[in-house]
C-alpha positions as CSV (number, residue, x, y, z in Angstrom):
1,X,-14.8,-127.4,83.6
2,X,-14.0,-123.8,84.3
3,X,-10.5,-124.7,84.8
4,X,-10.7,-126.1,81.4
5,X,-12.4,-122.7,80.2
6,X,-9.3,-120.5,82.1
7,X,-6.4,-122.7,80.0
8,X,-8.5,-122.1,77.2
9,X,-8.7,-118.3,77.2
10,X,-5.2,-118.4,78.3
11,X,-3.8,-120.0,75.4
12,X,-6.0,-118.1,73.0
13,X,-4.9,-115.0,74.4
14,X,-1.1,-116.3,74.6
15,X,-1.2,-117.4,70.9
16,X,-2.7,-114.0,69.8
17,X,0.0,-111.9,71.9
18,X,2.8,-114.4,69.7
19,X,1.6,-113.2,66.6
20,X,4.0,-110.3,65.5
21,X,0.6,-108.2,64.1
22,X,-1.6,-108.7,66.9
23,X,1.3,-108.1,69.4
24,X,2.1,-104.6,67.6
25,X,-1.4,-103.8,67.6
26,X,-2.6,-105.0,71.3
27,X,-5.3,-107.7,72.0
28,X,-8.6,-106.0,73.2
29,X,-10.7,-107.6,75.4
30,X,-13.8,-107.3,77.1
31,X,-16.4,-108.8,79.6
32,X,-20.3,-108.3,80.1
33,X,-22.3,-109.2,83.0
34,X,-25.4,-110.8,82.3
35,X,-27.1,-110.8,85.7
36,X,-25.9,-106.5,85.9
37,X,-27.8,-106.4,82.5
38,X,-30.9,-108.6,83.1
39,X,-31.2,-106.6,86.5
40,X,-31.7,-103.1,84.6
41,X,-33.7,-104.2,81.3
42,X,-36.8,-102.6,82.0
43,X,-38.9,-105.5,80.1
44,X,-37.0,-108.7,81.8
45,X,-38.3,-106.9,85.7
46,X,-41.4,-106.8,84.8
47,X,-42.2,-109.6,83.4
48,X,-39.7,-111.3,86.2
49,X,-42.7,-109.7,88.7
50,X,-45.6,-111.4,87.0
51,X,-43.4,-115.1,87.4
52,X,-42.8,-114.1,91.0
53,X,-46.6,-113.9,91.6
54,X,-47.5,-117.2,89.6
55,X,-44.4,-118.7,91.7
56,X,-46.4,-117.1,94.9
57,X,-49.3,-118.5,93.9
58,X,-48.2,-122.2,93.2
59,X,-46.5,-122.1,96.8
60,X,-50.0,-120.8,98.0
61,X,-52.0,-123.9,96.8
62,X,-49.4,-126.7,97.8
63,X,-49.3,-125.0,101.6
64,X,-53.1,-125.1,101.0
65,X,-53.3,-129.2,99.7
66,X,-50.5,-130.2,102.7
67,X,-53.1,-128.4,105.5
68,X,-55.9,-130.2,104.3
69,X,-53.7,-133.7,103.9
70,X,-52.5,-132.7,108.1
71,X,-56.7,-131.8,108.9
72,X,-57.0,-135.3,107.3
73,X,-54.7,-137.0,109.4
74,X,-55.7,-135.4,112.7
75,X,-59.7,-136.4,111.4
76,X,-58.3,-140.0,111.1
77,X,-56.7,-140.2,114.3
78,X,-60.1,-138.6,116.3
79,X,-61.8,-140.9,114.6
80,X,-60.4,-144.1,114.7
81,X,-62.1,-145.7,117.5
82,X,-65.4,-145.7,116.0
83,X,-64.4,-146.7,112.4
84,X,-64.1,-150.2,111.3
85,X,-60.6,-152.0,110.1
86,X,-61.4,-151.3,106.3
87,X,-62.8,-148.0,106.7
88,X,-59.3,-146.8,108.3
89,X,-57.4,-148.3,106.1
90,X,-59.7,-146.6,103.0
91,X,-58.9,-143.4,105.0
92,X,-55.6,-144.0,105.2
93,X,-55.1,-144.8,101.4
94,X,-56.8,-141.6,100.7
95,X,-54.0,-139.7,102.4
96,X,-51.4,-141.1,100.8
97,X,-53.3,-140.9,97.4
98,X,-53.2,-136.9,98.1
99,X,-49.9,-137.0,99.0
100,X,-48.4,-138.5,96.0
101,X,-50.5,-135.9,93.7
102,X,-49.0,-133.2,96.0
103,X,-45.5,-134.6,95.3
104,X,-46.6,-134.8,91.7
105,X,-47.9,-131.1,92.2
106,X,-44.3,-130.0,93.2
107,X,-42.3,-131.5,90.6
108,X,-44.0,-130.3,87.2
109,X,-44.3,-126.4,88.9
110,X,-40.7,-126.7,90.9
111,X,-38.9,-129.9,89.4
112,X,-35.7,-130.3,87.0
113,X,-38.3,-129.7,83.6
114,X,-41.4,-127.8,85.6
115,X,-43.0,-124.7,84.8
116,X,-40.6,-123.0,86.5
117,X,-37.8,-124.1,84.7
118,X,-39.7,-123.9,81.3
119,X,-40.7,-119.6,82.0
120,X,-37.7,-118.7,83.3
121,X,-36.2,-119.7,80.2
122,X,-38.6,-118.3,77.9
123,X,-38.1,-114.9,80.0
124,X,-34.6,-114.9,79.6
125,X,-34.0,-116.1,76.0
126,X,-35.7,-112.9,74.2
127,X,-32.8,-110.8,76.4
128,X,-29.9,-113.2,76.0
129,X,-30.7,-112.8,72.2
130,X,-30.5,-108.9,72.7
131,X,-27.1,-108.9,74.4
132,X,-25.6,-111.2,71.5
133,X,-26.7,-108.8,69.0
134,X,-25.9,-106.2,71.2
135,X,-22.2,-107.8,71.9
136,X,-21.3,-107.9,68.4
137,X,-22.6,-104.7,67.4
138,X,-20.1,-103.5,70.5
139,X,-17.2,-105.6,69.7
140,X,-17.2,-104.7,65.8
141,X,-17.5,-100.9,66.5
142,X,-14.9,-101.1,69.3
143,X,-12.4,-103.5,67.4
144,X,-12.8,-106.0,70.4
145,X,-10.8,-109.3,69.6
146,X,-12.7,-111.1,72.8
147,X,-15.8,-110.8,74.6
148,X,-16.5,-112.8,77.7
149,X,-19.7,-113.3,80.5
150,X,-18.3,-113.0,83.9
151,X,-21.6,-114.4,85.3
152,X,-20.8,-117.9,83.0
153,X,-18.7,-121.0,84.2
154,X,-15.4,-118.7,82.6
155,X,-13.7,-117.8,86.3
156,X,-12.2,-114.0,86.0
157,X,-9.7,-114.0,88.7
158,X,-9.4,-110.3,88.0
159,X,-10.0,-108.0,85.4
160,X,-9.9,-103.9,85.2
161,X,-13.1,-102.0,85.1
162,X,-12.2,-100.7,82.0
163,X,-12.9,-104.1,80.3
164,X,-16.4,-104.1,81.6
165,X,-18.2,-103.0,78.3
166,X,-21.6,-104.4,80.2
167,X,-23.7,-100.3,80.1
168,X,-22.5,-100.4,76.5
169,X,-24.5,-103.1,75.9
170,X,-27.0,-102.6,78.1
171,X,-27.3,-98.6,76.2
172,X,-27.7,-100.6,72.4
173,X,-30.7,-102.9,74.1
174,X,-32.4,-100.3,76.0
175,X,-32.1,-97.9,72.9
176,X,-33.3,-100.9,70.2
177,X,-36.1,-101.3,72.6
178,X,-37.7,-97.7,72.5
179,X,-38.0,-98.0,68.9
180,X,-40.8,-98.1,67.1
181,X,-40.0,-99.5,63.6
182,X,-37.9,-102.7,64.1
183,X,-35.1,-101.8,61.3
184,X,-33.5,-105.2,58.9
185,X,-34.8,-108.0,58.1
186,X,-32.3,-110.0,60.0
187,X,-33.9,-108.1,63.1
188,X,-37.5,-108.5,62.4
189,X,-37.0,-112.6,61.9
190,X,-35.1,-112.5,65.1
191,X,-38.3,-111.1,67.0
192,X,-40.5,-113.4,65.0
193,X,-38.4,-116.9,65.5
194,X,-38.6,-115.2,69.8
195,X,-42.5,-114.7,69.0
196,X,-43.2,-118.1,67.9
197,X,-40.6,-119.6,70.2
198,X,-42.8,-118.1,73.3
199,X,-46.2,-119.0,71.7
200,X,-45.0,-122.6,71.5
201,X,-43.6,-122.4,75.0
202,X,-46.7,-120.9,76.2
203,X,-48.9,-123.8,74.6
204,X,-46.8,-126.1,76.3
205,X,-47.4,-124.8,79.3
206,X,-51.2,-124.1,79.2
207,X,-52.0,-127.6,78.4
208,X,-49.5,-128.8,81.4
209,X,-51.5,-126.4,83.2
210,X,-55.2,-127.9,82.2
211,X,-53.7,-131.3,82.3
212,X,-53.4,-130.4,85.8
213,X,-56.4,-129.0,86.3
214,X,-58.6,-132.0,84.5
215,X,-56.4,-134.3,87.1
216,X,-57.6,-132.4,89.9
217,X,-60.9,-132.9,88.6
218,X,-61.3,-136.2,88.5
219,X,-59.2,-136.4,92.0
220,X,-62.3,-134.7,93.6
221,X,-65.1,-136.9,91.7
222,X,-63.0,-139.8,92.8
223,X,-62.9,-138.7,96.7
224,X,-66.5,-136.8,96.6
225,X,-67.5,-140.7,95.8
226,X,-65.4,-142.5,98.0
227,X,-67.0,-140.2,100.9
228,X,-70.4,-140.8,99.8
229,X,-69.7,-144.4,100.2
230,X,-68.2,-144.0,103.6
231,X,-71.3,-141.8,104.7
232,X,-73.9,-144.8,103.3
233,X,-72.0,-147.0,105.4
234,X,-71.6,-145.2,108.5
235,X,-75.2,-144.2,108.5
236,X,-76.1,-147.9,107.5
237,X,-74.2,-148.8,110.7
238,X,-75.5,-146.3,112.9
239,X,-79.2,-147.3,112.4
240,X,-78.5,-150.7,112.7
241,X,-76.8,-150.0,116.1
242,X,-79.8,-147.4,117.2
243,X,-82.2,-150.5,116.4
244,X,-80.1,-153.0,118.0
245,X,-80.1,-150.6,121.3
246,X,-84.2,-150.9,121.0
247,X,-84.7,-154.1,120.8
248,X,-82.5,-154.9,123.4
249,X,-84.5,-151.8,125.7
250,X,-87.5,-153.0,124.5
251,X,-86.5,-156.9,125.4
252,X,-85.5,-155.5,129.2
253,X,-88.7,-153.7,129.5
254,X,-90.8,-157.2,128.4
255,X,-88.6,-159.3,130.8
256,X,-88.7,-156.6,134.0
257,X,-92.7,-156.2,132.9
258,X,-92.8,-160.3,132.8
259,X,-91.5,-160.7,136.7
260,X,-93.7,-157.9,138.1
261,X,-96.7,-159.7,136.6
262,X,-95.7,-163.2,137.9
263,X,-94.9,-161.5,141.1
264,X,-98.3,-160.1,141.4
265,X,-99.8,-163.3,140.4
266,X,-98.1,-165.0,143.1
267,X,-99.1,-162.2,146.0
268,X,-102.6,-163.0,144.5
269,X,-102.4,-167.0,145.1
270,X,-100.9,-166.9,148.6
271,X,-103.4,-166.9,151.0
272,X,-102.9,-164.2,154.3
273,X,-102.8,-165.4,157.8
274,X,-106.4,-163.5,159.2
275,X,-107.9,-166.3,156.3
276,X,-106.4,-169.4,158.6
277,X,-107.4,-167.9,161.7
278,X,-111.3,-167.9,160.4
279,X,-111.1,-171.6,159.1
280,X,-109.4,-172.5,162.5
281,X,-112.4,-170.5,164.5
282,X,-115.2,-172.5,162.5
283,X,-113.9,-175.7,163.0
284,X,-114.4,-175.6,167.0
């Protein structure tokens, strides 16, 4: 692809340099930076800080969910000699249960089409529509014949400083912004179609976000009930095993209480030896 894009400059720039006006004349050509540019627009950093702290925060909460899945798992394994077959394998299914919505969690902040993706773009469209105006404004005043991004696909093997027009552009964006009075109308429905363009970005993302949220929801009814049931049945078990325990120390105490009586009983019935001797002395 960027070879394609070289060949492709090449030729245009070959084909202009073989026309007999353009070649008395000179081709002028120029290159902007867009990463040099985003870097120093005072509007782009800032609001680049604020998606660093939502990024921040998002990495906060999964660290947060993938502790509590580990505590789980370390809870499981302490416990599993006194829980049942079912009740570890309910335990179990919760973990992975958590695990796929932290997975889930991942992809719509970080994945391909996420949150991520979605804000970044919205942050640097508004800018990339300022440097295109900005670029033609440039290249009309300065009788440019091509304008190219270094920082796109196009590879610039080399090219002079003087071709860099990037603080020329970077001067019309920064001055358009101190402005108070948007001039043209052409302007003004630029800012609007970037107004409405972020509004509709931003609803997309704030019902992502409370889709999220009602999901988590119901994740946390769904476990708060599935521990309820698991207390009811561990504390059904543990009072059937506490009364269990009694009647069998109850039924030891009855039997042990059972032989000492018999054995008294019997001490009672066997007559002594100083008794024979007196029936012996009476006979003679």
């Amino acid at each position: 692809m960027k070879t394609k894009a070289l060949l492709v400059i090449a030729t245009i720039i070959w084909l202009s340099l073989s026309n007999t006006a353009s070649a008395q004349k000179g081709v002028r050509i120029g290159y902007i930076d867009m990463n040099y540019i985003l870097e120093n627009v005072p509007e782009y950093n800032e609001a680049s800080g604020d998606l660093e702290k939502k990024v921040q925060k998002w990495k906060v909460e999964i660290e947060a969910e993938l502790k509590e899945v580990e505590q789980m798992r370390k809870d499981l394994n302490n416990e599993r000699v006194l829980l049942t077959k079912e009740l570890i394998e309910e335990r179990e299914e919760d973990i992975l249960f958590k695990e796929k919505e932290i997975l889930e969690y991942q992809q719509k902040r970080f994945g391909p089409n996420g949150d991520l993706f979605i804000q970044k773009k919205r942050l640097v469209q508004p800018v990339q529509d300022q440097v295109f105006i900005a670029v033609q404004e440039v290249a009309e005043n300065g009788n440019y014949d091509f304008i190219f991004d270094k920082s796109a696909d196009l590879v610039m093997l080399y090219s002079a400083n003087r071709h860099d027009i990037s603080d020329k552009v970077l001067l019309r964006i920064n001055r358009a912004s101190k402005r108070k009075q948007i001039d043209g109308k052409s302007e003004k429905k630029a800012v609007e179609r970037a107004e409405k363009r972020n509004a509709e970005q931003e609803k997309v993302v704030t019902e992502r976000e409370e889709a999220v949220a009602k999901k988590q929801s119901e994740r946390d009814k769904l476990l708060a009930e599935r521990k309820a049931i698991r207390d009811s049945i561990r504390e059904s078990k543990k009072k059937e095993f506490e009364a269990r325990r009694a009647q069998l120390l109850e039924d030891q105490k009855r039997k042990k209480d059972s032989i000492q009586n018999l054995k008294e009983q019997l001490k009672e019935s066997t007559p002594s030896d100083n008794d024979g001797e007196v029936e012996e002395s009476e006979d003679n």
